[in-house]
DRENPA-3360 file (N, C-alpha, C; in nm, 2 decimals, always signed):
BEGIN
1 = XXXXXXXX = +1.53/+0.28/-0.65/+1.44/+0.17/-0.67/+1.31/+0.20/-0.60 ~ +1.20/+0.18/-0.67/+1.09/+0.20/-0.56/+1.07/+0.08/-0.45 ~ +1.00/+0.14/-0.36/+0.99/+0.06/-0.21/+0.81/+0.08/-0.16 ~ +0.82/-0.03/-0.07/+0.72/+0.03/-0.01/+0.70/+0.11/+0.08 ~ +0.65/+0.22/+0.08/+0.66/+0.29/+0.20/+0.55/+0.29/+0.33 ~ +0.48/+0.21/+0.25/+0.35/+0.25/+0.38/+0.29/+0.08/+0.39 ~ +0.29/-0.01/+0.51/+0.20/-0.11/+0.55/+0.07/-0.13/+0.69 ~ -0.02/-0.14/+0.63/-0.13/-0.09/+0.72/-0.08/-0.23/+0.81;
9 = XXXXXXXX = -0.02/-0.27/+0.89/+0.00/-0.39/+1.00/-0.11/-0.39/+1.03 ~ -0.22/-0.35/+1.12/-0.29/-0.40/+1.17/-0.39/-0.43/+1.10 ~ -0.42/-0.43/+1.02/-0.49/-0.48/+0.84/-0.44/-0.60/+0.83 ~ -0.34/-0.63/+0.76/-0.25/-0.72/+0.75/-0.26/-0.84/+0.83 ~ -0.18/-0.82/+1.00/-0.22/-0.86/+1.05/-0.34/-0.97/+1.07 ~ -0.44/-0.88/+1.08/-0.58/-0.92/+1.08/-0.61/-1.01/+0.99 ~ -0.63/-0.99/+0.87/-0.64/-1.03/+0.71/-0.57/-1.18/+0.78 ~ -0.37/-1.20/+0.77/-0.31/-1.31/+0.79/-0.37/-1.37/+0.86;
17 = XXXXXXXX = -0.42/-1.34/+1.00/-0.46/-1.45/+1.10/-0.58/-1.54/+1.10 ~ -0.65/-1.47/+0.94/-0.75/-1.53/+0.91/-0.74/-1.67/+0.77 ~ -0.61/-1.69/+0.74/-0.50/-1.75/+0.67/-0.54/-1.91/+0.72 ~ -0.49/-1.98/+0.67/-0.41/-2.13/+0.68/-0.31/-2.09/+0.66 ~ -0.20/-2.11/+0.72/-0.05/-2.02/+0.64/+0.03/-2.14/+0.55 ~ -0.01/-2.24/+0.55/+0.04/-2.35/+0.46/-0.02/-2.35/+0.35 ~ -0.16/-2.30/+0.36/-0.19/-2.31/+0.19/-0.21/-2.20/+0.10 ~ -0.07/-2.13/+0.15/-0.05/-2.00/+0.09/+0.09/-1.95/+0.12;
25 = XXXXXXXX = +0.14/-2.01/+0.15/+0.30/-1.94/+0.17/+0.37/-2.06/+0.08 ~ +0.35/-2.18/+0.06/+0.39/-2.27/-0.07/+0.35/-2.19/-0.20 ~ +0.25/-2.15/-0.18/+0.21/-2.11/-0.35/+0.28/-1.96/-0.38 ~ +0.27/-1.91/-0.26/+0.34/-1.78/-0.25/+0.54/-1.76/-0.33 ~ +0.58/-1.88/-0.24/+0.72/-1.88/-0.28/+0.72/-1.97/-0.40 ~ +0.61/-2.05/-0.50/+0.61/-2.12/-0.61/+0.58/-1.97/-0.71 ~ +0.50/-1.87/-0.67/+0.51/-1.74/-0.74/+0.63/-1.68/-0.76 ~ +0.64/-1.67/-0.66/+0.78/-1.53/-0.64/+0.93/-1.61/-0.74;
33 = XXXXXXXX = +0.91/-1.79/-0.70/+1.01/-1.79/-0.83/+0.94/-1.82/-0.94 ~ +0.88/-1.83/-0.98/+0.80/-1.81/-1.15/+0.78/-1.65/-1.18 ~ +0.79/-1.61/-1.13/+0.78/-1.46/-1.16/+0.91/-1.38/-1.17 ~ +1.03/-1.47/-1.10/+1.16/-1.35/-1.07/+1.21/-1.45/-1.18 ~ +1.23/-1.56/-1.23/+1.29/-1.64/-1.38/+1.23/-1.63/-1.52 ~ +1.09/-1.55/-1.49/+1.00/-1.55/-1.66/+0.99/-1.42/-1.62 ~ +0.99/-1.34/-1.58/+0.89/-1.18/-1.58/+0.78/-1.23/-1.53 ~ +0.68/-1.29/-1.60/+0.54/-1.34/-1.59/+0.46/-1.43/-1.48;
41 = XXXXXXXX = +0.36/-1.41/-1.48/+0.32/-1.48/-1.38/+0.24/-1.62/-1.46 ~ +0.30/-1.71/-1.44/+0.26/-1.84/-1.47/+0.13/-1.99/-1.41 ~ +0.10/-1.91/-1.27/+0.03/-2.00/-1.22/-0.16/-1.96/-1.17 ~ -0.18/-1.87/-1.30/-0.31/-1.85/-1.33/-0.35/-1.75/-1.22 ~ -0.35/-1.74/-1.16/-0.37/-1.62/-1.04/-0.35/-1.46/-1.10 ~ -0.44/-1.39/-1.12/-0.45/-1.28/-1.23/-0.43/-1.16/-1.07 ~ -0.28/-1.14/-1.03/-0.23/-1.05/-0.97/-0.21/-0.91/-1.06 ~ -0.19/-0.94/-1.16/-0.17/-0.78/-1.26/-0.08/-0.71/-1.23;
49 = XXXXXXXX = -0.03/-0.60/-1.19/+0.04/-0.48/-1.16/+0.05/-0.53/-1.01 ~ +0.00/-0.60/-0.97/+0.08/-0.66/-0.80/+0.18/-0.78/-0.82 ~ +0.23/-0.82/-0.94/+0.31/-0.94/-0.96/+0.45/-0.89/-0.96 ~ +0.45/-0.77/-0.96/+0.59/-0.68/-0.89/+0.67/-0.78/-0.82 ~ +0.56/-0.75/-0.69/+0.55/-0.77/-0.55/+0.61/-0.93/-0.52 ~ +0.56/-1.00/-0.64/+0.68/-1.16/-0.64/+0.80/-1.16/-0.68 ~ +0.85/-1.05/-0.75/+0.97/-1.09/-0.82/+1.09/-1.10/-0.70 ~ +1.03/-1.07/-0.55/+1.14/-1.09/-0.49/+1.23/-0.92/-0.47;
57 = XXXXXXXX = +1.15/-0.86/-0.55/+1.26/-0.70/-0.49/+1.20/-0.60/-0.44 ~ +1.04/-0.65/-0.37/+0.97/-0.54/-0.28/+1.05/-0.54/-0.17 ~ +1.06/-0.40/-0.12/+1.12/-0.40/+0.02/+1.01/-0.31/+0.11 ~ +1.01/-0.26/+0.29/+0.95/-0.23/+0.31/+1.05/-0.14/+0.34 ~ +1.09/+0.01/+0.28/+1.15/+0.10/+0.31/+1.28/+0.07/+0.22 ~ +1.34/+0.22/+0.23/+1.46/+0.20/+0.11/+1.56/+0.04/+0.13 ~ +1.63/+0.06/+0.01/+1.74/-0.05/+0.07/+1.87/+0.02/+0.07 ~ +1.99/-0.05/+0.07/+2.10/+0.02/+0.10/+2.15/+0.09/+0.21;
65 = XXXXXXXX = +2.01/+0.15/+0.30/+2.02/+0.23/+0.42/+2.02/+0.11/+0.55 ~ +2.06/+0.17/+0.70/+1.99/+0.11/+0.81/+1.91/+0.13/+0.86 ~ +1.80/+0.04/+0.87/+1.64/+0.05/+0.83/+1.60/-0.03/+1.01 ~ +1.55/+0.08/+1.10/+1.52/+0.02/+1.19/+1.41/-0.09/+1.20 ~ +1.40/-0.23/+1.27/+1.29/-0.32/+1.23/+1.32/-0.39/+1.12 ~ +1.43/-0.38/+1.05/+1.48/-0.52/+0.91/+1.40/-0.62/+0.89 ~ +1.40/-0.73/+1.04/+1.35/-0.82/+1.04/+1.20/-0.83/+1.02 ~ +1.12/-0.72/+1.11/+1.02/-0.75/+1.17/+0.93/-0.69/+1.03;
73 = XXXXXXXX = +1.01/-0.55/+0.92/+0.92/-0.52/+0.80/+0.97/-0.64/+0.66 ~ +1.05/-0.71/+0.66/+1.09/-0.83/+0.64/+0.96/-0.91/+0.61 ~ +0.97/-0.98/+0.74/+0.81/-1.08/+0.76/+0.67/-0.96/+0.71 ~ +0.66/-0.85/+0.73/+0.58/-0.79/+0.68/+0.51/-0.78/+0.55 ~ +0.65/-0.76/+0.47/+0.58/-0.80/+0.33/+0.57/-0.95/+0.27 ~ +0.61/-1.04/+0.32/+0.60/-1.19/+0.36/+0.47/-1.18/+0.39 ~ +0.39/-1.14/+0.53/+0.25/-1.15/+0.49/+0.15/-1.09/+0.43 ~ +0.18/-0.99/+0.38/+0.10/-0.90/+0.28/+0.11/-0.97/+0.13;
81 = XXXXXXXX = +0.24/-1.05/+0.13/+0.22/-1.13/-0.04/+0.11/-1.23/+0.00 ~ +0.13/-1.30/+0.09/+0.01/-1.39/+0.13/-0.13/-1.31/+0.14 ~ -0.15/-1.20/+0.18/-0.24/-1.16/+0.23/-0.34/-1.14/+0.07 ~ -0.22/-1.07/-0.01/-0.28/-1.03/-0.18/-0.27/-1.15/-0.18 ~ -0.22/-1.22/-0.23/-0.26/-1.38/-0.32/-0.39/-1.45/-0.24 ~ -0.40/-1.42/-0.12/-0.55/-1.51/-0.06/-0.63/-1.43/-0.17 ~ -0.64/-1.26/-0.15/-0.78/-1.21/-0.17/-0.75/-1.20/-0.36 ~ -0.67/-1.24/-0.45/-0.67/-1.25/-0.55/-0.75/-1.40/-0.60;
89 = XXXXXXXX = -0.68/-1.49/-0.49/-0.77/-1.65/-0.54/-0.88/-1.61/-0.46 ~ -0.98/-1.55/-0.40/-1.09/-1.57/-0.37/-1.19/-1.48/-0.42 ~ -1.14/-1.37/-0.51/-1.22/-1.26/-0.53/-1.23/-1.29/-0.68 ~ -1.12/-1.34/-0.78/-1.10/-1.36/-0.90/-1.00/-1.25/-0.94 ~ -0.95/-1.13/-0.89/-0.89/-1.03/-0.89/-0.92/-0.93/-0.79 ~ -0.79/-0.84/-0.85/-0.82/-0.70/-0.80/-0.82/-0.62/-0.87 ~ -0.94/-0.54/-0.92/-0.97/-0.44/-0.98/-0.89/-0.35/-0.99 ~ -0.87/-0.25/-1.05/-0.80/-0.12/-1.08/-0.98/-0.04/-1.03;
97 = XXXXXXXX = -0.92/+0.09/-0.94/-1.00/+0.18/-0.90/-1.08/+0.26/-1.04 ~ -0.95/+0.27/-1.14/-1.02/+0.39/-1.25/-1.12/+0.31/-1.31 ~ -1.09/+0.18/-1.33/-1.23/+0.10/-1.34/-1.30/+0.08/-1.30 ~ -1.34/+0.09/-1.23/-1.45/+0.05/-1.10/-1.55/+0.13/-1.16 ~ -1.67/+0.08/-1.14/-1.83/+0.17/-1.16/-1.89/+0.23/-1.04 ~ -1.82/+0.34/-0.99/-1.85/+0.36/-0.90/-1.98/+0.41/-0.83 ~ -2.06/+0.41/-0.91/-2.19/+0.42/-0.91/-2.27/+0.31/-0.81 ~ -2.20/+0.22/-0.86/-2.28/+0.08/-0.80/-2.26/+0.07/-0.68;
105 = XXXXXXXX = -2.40/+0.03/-0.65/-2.40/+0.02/-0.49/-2.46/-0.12/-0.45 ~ -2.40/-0.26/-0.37/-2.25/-0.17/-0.30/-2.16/-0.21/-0.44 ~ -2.05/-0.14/-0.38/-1.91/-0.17/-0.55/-1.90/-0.33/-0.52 ~ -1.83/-0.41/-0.68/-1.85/-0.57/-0.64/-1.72/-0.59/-0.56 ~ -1.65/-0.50/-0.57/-1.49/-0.54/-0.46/-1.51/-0.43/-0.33 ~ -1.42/-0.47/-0.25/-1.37/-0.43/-0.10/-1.18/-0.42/-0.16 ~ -1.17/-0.45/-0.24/-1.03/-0.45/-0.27/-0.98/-0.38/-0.37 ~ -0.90/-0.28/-0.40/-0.91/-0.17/-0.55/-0.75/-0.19/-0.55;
113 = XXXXXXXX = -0.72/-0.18/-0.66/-0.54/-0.13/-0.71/-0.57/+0.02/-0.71 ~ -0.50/+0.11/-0.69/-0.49/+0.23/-0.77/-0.34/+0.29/-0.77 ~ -0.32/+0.36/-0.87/-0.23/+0.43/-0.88/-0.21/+0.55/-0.93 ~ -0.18/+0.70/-0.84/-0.18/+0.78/-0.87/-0.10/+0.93/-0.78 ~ -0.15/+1.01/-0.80/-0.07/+1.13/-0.74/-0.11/+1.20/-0.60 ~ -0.03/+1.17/-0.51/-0.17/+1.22/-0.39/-0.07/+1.28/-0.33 ~ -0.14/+1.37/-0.19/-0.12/+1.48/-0.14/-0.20/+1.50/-0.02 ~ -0.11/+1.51/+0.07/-0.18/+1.52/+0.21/-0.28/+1.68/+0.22;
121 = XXXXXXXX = -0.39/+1.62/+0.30/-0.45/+1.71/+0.35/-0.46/+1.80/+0.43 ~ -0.43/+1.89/+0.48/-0.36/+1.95/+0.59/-0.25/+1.98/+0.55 ~ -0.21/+1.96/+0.74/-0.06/+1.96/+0.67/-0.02/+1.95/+0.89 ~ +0.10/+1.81/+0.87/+0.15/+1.76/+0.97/+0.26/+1.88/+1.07 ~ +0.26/+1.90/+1.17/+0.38/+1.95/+1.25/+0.37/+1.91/+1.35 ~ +0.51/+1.92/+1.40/+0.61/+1.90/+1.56/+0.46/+1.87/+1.68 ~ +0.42/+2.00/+1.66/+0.35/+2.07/+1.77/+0.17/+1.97/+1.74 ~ +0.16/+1.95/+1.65/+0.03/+1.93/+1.61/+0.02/+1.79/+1.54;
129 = XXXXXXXX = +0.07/+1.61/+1.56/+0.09/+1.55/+1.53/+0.00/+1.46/+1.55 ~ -0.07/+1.43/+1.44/-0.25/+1.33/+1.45/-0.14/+1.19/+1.42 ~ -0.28/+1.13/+1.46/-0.22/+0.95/+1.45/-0.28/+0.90/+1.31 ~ -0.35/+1.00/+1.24/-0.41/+0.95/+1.11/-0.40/+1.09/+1.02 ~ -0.35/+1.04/+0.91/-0.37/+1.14/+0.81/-0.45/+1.13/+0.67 ~ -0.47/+1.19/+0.62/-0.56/+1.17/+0.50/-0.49/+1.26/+0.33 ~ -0.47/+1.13/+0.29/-0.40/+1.18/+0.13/-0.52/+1.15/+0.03 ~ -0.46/+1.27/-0.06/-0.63/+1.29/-0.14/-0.54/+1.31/-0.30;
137 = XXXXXXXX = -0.62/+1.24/-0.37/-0.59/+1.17/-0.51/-0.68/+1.23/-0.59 ~ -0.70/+1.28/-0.74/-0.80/+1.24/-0.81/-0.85/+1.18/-0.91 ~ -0.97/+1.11/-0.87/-1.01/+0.98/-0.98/-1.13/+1.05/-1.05 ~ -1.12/+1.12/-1.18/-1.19/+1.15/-1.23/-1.23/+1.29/-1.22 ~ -1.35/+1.27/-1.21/-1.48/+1.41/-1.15/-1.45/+1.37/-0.95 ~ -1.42/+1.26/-0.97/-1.42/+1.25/-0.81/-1.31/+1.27/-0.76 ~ -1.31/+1.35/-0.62/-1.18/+1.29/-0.51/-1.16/+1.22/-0.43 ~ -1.05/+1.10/-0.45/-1.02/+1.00/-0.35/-0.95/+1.05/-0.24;
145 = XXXXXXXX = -1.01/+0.97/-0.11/-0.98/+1.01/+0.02/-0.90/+0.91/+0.09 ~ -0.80/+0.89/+0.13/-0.71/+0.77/+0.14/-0.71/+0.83/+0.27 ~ -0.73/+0.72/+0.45/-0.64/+0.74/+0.55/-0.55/+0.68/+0.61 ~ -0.43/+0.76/+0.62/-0.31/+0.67/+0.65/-0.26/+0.69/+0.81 ~ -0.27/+0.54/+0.90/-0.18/+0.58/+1.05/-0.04/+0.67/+1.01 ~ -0.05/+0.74/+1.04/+0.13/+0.77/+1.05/+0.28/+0.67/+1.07 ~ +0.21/+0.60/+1.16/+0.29/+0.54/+1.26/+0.34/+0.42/+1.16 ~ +0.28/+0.36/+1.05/+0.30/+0.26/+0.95/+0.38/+0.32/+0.81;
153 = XXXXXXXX = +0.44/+0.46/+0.84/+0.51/+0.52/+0.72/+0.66/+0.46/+0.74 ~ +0.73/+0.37/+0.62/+0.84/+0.30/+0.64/+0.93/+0.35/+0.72 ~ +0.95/+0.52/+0.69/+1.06/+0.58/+0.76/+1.05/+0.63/+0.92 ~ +0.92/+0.52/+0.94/+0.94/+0.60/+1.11/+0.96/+0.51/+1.16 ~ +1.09/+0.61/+1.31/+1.22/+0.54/+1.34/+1.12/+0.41/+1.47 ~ +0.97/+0.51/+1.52/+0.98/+0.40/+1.63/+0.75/+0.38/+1.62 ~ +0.77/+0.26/+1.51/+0.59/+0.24/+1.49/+0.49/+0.26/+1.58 ~ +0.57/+0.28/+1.73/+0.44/+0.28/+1.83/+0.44/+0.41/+1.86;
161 = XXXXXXXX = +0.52/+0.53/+1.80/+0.51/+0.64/+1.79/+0.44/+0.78/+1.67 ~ +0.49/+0.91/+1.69/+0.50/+0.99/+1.64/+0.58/+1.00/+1.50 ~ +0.57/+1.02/+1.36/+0.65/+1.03/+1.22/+0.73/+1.13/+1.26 ~ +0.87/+1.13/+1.25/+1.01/+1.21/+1.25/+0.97/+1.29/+1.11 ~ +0.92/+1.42/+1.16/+0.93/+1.52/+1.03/+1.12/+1.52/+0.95 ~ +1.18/+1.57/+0.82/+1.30/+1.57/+0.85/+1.31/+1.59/+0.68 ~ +1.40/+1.61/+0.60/+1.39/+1.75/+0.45/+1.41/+1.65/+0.35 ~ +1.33/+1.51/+0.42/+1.30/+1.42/+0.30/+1.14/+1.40/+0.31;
169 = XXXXXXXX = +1.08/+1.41/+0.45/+0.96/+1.41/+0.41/+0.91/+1.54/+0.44 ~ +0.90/+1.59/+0.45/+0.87/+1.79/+0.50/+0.81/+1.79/+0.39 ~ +0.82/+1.82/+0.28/+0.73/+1.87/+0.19/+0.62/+1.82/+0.18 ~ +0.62/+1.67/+0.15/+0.49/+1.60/+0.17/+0.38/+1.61/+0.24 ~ +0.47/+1.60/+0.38/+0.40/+1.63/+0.47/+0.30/+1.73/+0.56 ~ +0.38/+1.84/+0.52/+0.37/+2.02/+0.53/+0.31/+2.08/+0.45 ~ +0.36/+2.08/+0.31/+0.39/+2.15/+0.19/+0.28/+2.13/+0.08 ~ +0.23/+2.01/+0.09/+0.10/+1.97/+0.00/+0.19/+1.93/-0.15;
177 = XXXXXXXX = +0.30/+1.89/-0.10/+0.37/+1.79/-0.24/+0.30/+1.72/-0.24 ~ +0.26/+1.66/-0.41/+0.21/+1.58/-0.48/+0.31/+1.49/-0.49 ~ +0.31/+1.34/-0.44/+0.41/+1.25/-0.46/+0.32/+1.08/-0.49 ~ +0.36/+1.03/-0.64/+0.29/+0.90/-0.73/+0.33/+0.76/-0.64 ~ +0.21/+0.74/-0.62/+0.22/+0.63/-0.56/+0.13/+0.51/-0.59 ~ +0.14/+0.37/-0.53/+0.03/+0.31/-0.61/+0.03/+0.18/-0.47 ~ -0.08/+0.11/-0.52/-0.11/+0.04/-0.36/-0.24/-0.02/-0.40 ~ -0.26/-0.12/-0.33/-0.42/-0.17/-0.32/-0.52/-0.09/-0.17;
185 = XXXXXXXX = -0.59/-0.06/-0.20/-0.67/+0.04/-0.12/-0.81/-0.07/-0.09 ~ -0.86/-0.09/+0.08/-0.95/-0.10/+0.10/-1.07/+0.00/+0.09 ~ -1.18/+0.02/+0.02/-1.27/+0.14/-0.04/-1.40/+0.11/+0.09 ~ -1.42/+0.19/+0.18/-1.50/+0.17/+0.25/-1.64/+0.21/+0.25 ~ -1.65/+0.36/+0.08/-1.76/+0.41/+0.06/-1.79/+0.47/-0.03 ~ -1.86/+0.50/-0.12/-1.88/+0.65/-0.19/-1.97/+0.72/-0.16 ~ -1.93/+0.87/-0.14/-2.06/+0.95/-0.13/-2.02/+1.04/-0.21 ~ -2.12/+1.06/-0.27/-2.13/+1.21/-0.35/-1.98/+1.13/-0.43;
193 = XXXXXXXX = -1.92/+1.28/-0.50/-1.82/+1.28/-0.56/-1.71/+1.22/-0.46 ~ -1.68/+1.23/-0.34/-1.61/+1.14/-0.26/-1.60/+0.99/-0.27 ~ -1.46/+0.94/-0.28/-1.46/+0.80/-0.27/-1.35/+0.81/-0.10 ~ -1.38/+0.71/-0.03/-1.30/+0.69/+0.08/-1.26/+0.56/+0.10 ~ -1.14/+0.56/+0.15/-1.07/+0.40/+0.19/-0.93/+0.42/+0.25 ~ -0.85/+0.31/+0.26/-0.72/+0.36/+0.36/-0.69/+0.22/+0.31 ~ -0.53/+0.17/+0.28/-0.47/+0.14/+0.16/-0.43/-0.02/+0.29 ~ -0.40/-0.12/+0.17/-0.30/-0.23/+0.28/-0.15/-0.17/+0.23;
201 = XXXXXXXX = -0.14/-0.13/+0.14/+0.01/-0.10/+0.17/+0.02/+0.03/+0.01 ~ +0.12/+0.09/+0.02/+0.15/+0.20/-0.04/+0.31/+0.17/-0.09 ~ +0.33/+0.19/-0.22/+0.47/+0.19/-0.27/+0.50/+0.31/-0.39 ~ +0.63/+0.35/-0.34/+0.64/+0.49/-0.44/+0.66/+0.45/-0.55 ~ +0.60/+0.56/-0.67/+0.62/+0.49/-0.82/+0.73/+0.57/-0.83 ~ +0.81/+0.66/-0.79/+0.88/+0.74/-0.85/+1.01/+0.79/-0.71 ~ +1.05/+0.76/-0.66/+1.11/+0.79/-0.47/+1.19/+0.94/-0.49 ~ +1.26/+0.96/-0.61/+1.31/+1.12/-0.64/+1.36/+1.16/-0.51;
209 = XXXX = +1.36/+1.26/-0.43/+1.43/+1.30/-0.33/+1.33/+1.27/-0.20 ~ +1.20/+1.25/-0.21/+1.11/+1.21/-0.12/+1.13/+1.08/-0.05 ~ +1.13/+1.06/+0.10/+1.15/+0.98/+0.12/+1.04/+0.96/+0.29 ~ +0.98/+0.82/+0.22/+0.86/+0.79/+0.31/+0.88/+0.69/+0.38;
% end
């Protein structure tokens, strides 16, 4: 089943604390059941391809396994549904990236869906372990530049740390595997043929042997 693998917390965070948490966690759980009994999303709020995310079966990291932090990535995607549904009712949506005119300056969103095939830059080891990495996608003529903390990738065992390399993520990591993923991306720029941003959260479209 896909999962989420990746939540920018301190985004999130931020984002939530800027919340009423009452007049969005009612509407929130009036979603999640109108959306997990119809398929559909019923209460006018044009979430699109993020209405997944109500039906009640996002998780943050696989399921079935023992997932250190349960509780704490639990409440996590609890505030990140709140967090999308604020910037859904105040923006009127969230665009899809391949749509975007990226020309325009500035773009009319701070908020993009995308979904696509990306691949780390570099390449992570033991010896050599950054606190930010950068996965690169492409949208078009252009390349997207996504930067991801490490530290917020589901399968690491301790968040205020270093990512446990290990022969479910090594390739990705190392190896410049291409692995589909999809997410709402904060876009902080375009230059040139570069587009740059770093995601509120990341979910695999496909999990296969890869495990993030």
């Amino acid at each position: 089943m896909d999962y989420i693998c990746y939540i920018s917390r301190s985004k999130v965070d931020s984002l939530h604390a800027q919340l009423q948490p009452e007049q969005y966690s009612d509407i929130t759980e009036q979603l999640t059941n109108e959306v997990s009994k119809s398929g559909e999303l019923q209460a006018g709020v044009p979430l699109g391809p993020l209405a997944n995310l109500f039906k009640g079966g996002a998780s943050y990291g696989r399921r079935n396994v023992i997932q250190v932090e349960r509780k704490v990535k639990t409440a996590y995607v609890e505030k990140l549904r709140d967090v999308l549904l604020a910037i859904a009712t105040d923006h009127g949506d969230i665009p899809d990236l391949r749509d975007a005119d990226l020309s325009e300056q500035p773009l009319r969103s701070v908020y993009y869906f995308y979904e696509g095939a990306f691949r780390v830059v570099g390449a992570v080891t033991e010896t050599a372990m950054p606190e930010v990495v950068t996965l690169r996608s492409s949208l078009g003529r252009r390349k997207l530049l996504v930067d991801c903390s490490l530290r917020y990738f589901s399968e690491n065992p301790d968040p205020t740390g270093p990512i446990r390399l290990h022969s479910g993520n090594y390739a990705f990591f190392t190896r410049g595997l291409k692995v589909r993923m999809s997410g709402v991306l904060v876009v902080s720029g375009v230059q040139g043929r570069e587009v740059s941003g770093s995601p509120l959260y990341l979910q695999l479209s496909s999990a296969g042997d890869v495990v993030l």
